[in-house]
C-alpha positions as CSV (number, residue, x, y, z in Angstrom):
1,X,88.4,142.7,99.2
2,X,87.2,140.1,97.1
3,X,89.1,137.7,95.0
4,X,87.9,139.7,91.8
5,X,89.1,142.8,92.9
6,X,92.3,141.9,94.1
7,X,93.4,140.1,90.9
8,X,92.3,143.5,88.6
9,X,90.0,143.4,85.6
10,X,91.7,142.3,82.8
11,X,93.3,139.2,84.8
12,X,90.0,138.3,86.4
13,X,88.5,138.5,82.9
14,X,91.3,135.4,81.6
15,X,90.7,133.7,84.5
16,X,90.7,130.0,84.9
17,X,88.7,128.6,87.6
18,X,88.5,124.9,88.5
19,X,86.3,123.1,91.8
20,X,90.1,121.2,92.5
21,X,93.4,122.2,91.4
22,X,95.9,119.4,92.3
23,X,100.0,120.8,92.5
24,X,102.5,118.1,91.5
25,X,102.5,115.1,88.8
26,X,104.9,112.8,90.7
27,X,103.7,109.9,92.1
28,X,101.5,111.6,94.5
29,X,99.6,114.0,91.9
30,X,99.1,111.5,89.5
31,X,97.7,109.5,92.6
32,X,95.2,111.8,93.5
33,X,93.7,112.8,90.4
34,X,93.1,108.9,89.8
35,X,91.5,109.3,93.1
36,X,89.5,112.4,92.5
37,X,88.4,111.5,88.7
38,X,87.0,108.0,90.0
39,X,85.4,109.2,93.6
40,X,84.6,112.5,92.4
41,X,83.2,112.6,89.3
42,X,81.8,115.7,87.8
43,X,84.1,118.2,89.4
44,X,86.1,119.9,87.0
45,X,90.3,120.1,88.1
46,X,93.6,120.9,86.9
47,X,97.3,118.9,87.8
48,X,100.3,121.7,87.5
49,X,103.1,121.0,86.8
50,X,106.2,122.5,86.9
51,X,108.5,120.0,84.9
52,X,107.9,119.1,81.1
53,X,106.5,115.7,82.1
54,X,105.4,113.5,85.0
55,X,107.1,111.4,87.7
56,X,108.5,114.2,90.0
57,X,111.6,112.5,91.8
58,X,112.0,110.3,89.0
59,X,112.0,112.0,86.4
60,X,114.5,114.9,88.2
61,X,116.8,111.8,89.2
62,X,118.9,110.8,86.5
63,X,122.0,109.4,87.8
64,X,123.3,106.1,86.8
65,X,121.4,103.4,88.8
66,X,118.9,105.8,90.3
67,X,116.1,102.8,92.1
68,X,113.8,103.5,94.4
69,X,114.3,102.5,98.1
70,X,111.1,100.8,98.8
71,X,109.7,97.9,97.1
72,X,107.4,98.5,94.6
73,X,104.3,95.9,95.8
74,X,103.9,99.3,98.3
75,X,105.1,102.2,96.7
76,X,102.7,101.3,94.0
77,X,99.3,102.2,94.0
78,X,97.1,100.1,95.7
79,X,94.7,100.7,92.4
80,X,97.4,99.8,90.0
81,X,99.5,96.0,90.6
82,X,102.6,96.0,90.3
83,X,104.1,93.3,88.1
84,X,107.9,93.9,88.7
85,X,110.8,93.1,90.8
86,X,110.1,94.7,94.0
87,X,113.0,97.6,94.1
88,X,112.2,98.9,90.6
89,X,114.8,101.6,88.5
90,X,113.6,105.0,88.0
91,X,112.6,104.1,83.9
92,X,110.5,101.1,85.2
93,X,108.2,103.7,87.9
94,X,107.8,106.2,85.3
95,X,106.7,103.7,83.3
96,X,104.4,102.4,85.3
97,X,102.8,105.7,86.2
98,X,102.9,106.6,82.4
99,X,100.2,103.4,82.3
100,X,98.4,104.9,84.7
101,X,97.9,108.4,83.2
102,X,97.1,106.5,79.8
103,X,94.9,103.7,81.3
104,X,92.7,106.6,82.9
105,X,92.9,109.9,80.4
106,X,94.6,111.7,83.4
107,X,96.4,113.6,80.6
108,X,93.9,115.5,79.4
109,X,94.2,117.5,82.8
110,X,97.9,118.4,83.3
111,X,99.5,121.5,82.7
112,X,103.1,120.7,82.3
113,X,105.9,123.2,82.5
114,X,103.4,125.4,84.2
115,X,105.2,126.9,87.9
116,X,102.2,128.3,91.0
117,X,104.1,131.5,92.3
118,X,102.1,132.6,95.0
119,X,98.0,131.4,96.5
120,X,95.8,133.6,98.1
121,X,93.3,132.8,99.8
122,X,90.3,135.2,99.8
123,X,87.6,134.5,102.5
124,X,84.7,136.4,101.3
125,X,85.0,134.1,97.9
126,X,86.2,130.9,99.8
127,X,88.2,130.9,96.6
128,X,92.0,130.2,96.2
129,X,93.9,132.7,93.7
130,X,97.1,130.8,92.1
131,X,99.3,133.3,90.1
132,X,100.6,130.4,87.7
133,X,104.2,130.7,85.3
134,X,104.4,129.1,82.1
135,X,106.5,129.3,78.9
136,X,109.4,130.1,77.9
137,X,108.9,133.9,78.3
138,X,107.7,133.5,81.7
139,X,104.3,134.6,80.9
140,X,101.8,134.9,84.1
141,X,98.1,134.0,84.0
142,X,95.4,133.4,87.3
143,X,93.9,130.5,88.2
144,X,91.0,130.3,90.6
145,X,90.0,127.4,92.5
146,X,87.8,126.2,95.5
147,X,89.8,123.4,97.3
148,X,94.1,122.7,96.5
149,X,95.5,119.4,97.0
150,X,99.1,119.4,97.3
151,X,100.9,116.7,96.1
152,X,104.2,118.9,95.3
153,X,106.3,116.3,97.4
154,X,108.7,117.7,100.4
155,X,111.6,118.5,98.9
156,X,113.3,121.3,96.4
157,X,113.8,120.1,93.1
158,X,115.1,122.9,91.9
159,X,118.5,122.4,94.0
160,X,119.6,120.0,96.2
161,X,121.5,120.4,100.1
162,X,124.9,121.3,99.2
163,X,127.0,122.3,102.1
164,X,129.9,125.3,101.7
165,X,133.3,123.6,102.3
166,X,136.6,125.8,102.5
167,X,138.9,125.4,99.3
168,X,135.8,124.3,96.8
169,X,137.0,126.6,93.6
170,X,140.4,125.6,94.1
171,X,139.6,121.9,93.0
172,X,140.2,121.4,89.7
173,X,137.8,118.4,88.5
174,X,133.6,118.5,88.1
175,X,131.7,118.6,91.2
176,X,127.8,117.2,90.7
177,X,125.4,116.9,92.9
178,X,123.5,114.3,92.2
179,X,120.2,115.8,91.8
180,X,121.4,117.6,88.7
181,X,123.5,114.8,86.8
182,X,124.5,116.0,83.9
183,X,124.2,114.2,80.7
184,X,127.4,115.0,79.2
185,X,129.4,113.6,81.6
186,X,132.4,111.3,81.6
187,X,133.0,109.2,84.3
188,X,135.1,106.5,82.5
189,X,138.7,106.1,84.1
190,X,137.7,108.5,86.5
191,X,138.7,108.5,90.1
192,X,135.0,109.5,91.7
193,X,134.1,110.7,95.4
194,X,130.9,110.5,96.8
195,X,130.3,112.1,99.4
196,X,127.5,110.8,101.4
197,X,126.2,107.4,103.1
198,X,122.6,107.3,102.1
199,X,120.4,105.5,99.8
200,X,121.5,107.6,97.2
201,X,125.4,107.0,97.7
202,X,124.5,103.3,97.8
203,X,122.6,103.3,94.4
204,X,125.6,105.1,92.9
205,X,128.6,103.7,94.1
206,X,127.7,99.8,92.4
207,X,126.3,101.4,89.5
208,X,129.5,103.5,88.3
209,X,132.3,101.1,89.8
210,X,132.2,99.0,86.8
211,X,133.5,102.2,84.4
212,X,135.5,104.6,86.6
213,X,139.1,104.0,87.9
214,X,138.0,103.8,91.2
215,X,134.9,105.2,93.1
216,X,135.5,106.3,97.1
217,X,132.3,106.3,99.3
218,X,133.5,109.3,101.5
219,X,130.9,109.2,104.7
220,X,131.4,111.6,108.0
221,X,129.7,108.9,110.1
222,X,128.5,105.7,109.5
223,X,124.6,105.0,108.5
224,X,122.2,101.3,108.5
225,X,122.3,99.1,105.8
226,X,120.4,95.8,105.4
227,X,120.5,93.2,102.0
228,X,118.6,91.1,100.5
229,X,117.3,89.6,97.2
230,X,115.5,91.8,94.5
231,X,112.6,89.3,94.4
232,X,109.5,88.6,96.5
233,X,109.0,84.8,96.4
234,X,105.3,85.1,97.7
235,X,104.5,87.3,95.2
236,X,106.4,85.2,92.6
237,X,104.6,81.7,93.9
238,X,101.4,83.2,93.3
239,X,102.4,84.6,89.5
240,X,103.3,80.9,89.4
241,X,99.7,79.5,90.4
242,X,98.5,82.0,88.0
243,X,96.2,83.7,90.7
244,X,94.5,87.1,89.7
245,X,96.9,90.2,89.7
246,X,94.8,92.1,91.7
247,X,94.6,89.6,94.5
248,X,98.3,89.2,94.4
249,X,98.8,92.8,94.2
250,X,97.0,93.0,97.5
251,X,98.4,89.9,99.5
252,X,101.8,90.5,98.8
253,X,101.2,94.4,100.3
254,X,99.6,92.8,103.1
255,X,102.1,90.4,103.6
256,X,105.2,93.2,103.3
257,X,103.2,95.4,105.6
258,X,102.3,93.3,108.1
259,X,106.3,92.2,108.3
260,X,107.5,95.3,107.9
261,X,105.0,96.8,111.0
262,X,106.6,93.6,113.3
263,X,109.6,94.9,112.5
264,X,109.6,98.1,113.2
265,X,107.7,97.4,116.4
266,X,110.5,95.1,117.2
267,X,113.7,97.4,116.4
268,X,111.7,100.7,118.7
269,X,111.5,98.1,121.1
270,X,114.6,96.8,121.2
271,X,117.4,98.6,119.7
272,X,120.5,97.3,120.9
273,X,119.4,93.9,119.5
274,X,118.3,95.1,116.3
275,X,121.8,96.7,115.8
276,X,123.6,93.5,116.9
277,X,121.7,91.8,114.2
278,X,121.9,94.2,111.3
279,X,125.4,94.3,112.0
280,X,125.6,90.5,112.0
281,X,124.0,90.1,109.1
282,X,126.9,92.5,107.4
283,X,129.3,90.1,108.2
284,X,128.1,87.8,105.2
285,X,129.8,90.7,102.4
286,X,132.3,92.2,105.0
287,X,135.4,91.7,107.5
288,X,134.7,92.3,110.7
289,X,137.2,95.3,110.7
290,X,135.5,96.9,107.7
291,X,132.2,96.5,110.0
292,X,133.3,97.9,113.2
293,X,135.1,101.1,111.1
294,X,133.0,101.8,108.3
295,X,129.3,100.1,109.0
296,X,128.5,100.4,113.3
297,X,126.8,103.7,113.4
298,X,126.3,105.7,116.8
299,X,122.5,105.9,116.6
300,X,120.0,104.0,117.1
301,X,118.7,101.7,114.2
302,X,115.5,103.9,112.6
303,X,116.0,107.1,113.8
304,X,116.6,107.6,110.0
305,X,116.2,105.5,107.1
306,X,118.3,101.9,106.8
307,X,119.0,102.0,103.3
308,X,118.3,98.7,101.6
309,X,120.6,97.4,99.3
310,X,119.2,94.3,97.0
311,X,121.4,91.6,95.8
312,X,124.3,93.0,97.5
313,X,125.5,95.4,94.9
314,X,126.7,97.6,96.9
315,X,128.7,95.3,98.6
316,X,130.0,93.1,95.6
317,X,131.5,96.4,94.4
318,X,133.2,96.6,97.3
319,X,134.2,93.6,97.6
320,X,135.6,93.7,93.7
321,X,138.2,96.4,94.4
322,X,136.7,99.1,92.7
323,X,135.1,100.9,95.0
324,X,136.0,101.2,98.7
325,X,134.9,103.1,101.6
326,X,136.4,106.1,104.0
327,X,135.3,107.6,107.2
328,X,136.5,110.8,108.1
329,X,135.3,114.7,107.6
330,X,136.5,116.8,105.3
331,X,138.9,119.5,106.2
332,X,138.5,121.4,102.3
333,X,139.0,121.0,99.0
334,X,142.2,120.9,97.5
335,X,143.4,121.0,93.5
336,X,143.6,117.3,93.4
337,X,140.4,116.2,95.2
338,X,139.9,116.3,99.4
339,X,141.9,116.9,102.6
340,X,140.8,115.0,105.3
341,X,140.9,116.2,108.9
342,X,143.6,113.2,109.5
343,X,145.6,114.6,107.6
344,X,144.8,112.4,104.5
345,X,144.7,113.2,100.7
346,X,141.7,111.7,98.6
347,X,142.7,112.5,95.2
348,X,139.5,113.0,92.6
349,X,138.7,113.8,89.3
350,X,134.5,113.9,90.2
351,X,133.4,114.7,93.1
352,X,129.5,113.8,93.7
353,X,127.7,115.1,96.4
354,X,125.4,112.9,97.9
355,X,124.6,115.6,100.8
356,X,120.5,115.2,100.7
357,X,117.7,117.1,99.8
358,X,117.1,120.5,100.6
359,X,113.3,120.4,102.4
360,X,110.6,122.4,100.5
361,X,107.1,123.3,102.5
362,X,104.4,123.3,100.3
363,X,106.3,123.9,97.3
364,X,107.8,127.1,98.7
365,X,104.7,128.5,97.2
366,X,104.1,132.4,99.0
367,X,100.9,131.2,100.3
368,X,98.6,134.2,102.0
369,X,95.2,134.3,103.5
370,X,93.4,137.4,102.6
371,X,96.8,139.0,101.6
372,X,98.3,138.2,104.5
373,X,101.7,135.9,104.4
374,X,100.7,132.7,105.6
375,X,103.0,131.5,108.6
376,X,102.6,127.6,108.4
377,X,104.8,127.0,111.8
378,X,101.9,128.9,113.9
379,X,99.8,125.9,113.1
380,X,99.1,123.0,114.4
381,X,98.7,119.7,111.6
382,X,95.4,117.6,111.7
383,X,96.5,113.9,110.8
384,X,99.8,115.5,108.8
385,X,97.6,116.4,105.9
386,X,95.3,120.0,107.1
387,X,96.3,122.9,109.0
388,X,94.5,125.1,111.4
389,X,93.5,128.2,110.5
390,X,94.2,127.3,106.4
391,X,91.0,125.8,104.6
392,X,90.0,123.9,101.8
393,X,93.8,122.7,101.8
394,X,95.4,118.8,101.8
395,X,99.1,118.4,101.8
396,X,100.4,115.0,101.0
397,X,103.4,113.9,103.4
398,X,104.2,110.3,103.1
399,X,105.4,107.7,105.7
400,X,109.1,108.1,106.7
401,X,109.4,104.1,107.7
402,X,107.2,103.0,104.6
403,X,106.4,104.0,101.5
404,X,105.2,107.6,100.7
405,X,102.1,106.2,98.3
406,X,100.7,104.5,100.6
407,X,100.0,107.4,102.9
408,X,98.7,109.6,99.3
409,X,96.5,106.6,99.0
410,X,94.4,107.1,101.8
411,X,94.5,110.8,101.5
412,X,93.1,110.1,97.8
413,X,90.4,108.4,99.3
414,X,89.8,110.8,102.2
415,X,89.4,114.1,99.9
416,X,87.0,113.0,97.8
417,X,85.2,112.2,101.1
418,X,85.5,115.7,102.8
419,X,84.5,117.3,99.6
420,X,81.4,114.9,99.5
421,X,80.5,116.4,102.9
422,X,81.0,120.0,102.2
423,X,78.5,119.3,99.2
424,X,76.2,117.5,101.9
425,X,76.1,120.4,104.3
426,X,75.9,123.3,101.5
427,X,79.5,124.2,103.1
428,X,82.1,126.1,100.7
429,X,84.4,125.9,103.4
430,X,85.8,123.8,105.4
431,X,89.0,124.3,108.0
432,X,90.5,122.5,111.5
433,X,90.7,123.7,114.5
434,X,91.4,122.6,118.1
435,X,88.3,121.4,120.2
436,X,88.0,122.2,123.2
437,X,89.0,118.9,124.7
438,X,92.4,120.0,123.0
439,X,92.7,122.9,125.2
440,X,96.0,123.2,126.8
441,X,97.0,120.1,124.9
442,X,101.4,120.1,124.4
443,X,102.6,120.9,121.2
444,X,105.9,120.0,119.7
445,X,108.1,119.6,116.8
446,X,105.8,118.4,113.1
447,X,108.1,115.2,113.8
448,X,110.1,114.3,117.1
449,X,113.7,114.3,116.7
450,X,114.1,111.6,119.3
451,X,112.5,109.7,117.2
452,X,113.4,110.2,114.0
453,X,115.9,113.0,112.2
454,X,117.3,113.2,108.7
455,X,119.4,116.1,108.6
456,X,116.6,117.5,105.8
457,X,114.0,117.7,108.2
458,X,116.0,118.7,111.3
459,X,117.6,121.7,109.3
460,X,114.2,123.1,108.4
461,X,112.1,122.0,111.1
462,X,111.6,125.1,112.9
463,X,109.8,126.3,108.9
464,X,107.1,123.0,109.3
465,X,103.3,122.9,111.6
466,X,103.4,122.1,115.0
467,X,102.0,118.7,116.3
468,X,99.8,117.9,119.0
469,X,99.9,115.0,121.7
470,X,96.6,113.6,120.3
471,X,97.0,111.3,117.3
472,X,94.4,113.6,115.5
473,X,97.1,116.2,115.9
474,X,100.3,114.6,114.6
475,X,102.0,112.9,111.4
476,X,102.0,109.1,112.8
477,X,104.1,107.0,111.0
478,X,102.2,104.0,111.8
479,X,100.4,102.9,108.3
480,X,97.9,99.9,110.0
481,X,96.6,102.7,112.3
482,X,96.0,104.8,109.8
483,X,94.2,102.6,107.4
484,X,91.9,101.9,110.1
485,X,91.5,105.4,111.1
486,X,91.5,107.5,107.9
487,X,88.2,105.7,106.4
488,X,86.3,106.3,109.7
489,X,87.5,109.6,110.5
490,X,84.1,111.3,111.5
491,X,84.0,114.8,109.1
492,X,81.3,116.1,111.6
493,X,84.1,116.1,114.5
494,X,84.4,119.2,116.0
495,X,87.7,119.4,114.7
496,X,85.9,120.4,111.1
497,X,84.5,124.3,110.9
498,X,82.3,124.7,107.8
499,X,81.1,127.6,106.6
């Protein structure tokens, strides 16, 4: 059945239809329309969007001190400099990206609080079918379109991880979650938990210890941290020998990359003497008891993110008394705050749950192909970005060890490409599939576990593609490789099926 016919006629009749319909205006979507406006010109596209404005995880984070954790030279577009000091506040991105949308018109094609329900793909049209919600009443409409780009991000914004802990309507204060910070709250005086050891616990914990009584980082085991100044002095010397933006722009992403790769390389490599030295270099803003208890975690240094924390904030709030850190599991709530399993009381007014995200594949959109529910964990990913057996589809998935843009960069630059081809070879469909050199190839997990494993990914991996042992087939997390293989990936591999 085609897609006409499915959708009825008084639906098909209001139906929109667009060559490119882009999901997402965070930092990814905005991105790729830049990408597809200026590489693909001519072809007519939408950007949905479920929020009321753009910025995705910024503009759904709103909790005091909310920063990104990845300097800004390269989670910035590599079309757009970035002026800034390198970690950059959640006002300052979506500031930068409102330049963006304004500097190139991208306004005029985003649909904001519009929600995609369900996409169907119907083969004899080589057509998606998006059922799309928008308004206040809900109201449902069609959209029609030839190729999707998803740029909806990996995780649920809707609601974040929150873990069930015995006694949790018996306490008697506010518990937040940090994704949903209210902004009504009052935190002054306050004695504040957070539970949690991540990048987000870190961001909190110096930002509210000037205004509550006292703030406890509660943490079940300890996690990586590594400090250092808010400024990039190359970057800066250049700004100071008034060379181009652009051309700093660049050099200073080379330089971070290039540093950032070495290191990398170097902790993989050597792990017991990266942890010897990130743990030295703690010693400058702790004791060496405080280290050993609180800070020396039992894994390996990368197998999930080290958290960054610039100037020391962190640290200095620590070190001023009003915040402090304990390392035990909770046993349950209680009316005054938290019993630990030593036997300890942690007495609250707030408790914030800094527990993680709560992963989201592809939107948790009900995809189908040809009515039928689409299973994305029986594929297998091409380069982290296509899927076998689903065409005319690109998912965005950033790095995991470097920033998420610059991964949607070079997709931005690769889908305009592929679409070019289709064009070339009168193709209105394009798909992946294993060659027959892949035959028999070993398949695993979308990302290894030994190698790296956030509890958001390993609680949903089983939901997520398959990978291959070929570096067509997996999600690398090596950036330089990438931006010397994505530009010269050949579109006429056998790997491509057009039809």
């Amino acid at each position: 059945m085609d897609t006409m016919a499915r959708i009825g006629g008084a639906a098909a009749a209001e139906a929109e239809d667009f060559d490119v319909v882009i999901v997402g205006a965070g930092i990814a979507g905005i991105g790729s329309a830049y990408h597809l406006l200026t590489q693909a010109p001519g072809r007519s596209f939408v950007v949905i969007e479920e929020k009321s404005s753009f910025g995705g995880t910024w503009f759904t984070h709103r909790y005091p001190g909310a920063r990104s954790d990845s300097d800004l030279h390269t989670f910035g577009y590599g079309f757009k400099p970035w002026s800034g000091p390198p970690i950059a506040t959640a006002s300052e991105i979506l500031s930068y990206m409102g330049e963006v949308i304004a500097e190139n018109g991208l306004d005029r094609f985003i649909r904001y609080g519009t929600r995609v329900i369900s996409a169907d793909w119907c083969e004899a049209d080589a057509r998606w079918t998006l059922t799309i919600e928008s308004g206040e009443g809900g109201e449902r409409r069609i959209v029609t379109a030839s190729f999707l780009w998803m740029c909806q991000g990996y995780y649920r914004h809707s609601a974040g991880y929150m873990p069930e802990w015995p006694g949790m309507s018996d306490f008697r204060g506010m518990i937040v979650h940090p994704q949903h910070w209210p902004d009504d709250i009052d935190l002054d005086d306050k004695r504040v938990v957070v539970i949690g050891s991540g990048a987000t616990a870190a961001t909190l914990i110096p930002a509210l210890a000037s205004r509550v009584a006292h703030v406890t980082m509660l943490q079940r085991s300890p996690g990586y941290f590594t400090v250092g100044r808010n400024r990039n002095e190359l970057a800066e010397t250049l700004r100071e020998l008034e060379v181009d933006p652009a051309w700093i722009h660049e050099i200073v992403r080379r330089s971070i990359l290039s540093e950032g790769a070495k290191r990398t390389r170097g902790i993989l490599a050597n792990p017991e003497r990266a942890r010897e030295e990130l743990l030295k270099a703690l010693g400058e803003h702790l004791d060496h008891e405080t280290i050993t208890r609180h800070f020396t975690p039992s894994y390996d240094p990368w197998r999930q993110r080290i958290c960054f924390v610039p100037d020391g904030d962190f640290f200095k709030a620590l070190g001023s008394g009003r915040a402090s850190v304990v390392t035990d599991e909770i046993d349950r709530f209680v009316e005054s705050g938290l019993l630990l399993r030593s036997g300890e009381n942690l007495a609250a007014d707030v408790i914030v749950t800094a527990t993680g995200f709560s992963l989201a594949v592809l939107g948790d959109i009900a995809f189908s192909l040809d009515g039928e529910p689409l299973d994305l964990s029986a594929s297998v990913t091409y380069r982290g970005m296509m899927f076998t057996g689903v065409p005319n589809l690109v998912w965005v998935f950033g790095y995991f060890r470097a920033s998420w843009t610059l991964r949607a960069d070079l997709i931005g630059d690769f889908v305009p490409r592929l679409l070019r081809r289709m064009d070339e070879r009168g193709a209105s469909r394009v798909r992946v599939q294993l060659r027959p050199e892949d035959e028999g190839m070993e398949l695993g997990p979308w990302v290894d576990p030994a190698d790296f494993n956030p509890g958001y990914l390993t609680r949903d991996m089983h939901r997520m593609p398959r990978s291959g042992s070929k570096a067509e087939w997996r999600h690398t997390q090596e950036y330089w490789l990438d931006r010397r293989d994505f530009p010269s990936i050949d579109l006429d591999d056998a790997a491509f099926s057009y039809g």
